[in-house]
C-alpha positions in Angstrom: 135.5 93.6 100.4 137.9 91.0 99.5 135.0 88.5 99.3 132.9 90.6 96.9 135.8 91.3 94.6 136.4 87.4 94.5 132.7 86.7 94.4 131.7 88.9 91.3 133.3 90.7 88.3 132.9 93.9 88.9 136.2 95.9 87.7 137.6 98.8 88.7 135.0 100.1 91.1 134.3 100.3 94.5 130.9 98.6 95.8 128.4 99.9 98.7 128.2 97.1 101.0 126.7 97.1 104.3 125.9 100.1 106.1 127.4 99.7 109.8 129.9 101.7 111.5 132.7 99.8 110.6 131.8 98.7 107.5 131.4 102.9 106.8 134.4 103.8 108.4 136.0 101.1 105.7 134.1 102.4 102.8 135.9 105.8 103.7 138.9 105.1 104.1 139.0 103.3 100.4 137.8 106.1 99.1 139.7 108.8 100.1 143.1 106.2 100.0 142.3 105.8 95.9 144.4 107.5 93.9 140.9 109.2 91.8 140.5 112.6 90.8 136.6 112.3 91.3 134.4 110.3 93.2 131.0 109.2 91.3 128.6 108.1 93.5 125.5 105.5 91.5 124.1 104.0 94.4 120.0 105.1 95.1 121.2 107.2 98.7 123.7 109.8 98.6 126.8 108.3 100.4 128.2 112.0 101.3 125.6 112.1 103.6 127.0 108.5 105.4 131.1 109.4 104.5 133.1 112.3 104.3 134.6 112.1 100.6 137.9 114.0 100.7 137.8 114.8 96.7 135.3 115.7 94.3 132.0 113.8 94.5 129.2 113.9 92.2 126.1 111.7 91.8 125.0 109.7 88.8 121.6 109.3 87.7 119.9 106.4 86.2 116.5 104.8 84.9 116.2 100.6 84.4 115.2 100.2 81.0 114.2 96.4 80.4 114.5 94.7 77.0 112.0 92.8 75.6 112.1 89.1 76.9 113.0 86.9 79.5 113.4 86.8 82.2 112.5 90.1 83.4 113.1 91.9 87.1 110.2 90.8 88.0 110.4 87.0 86.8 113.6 87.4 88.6 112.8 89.2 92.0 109.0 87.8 92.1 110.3 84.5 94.1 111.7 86.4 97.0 109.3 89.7 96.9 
């Protein structure tokens, strides 16, 4: 996790990486450690399903919404799709 925080600016939040048992068993452990009243989940699976969240946990909902121009997700994504 170190290397994704020092890798990209993301803030204040905690990142899904990875998916194996320890990297799952780490994921938890953050979670429940950080001093949060709530727990809000934005990645496409449900991660209380992987993790057992020892606070309130609630899902958040989104649609990509592309502006006019470029490059676009698919200008972007087309080279390695």
């Amino acid at each position: 996790m170190k290397d994704i925080y020092a890798k990209y600016s993301i803030g204040p939040v905690l990142p899904a990486m990875g998916y194996s048992d320890e990297q799952l068993r780490e994921f938890e452990s953050m979670i429940n450690s950080a001093p949060a009243d709530v727990v809000v989940i934005a990645t496409p699976i449900d991660l209380r399903h992987l993790v057992s969240i020892d606070k309130p946990a609630f899902r958040a909902f989104y649609d990509l919404e592309e502006d006019e121009g470029s490059p676009t997700v698919e200008d972007v994504l087309s080279p390695v799709l």
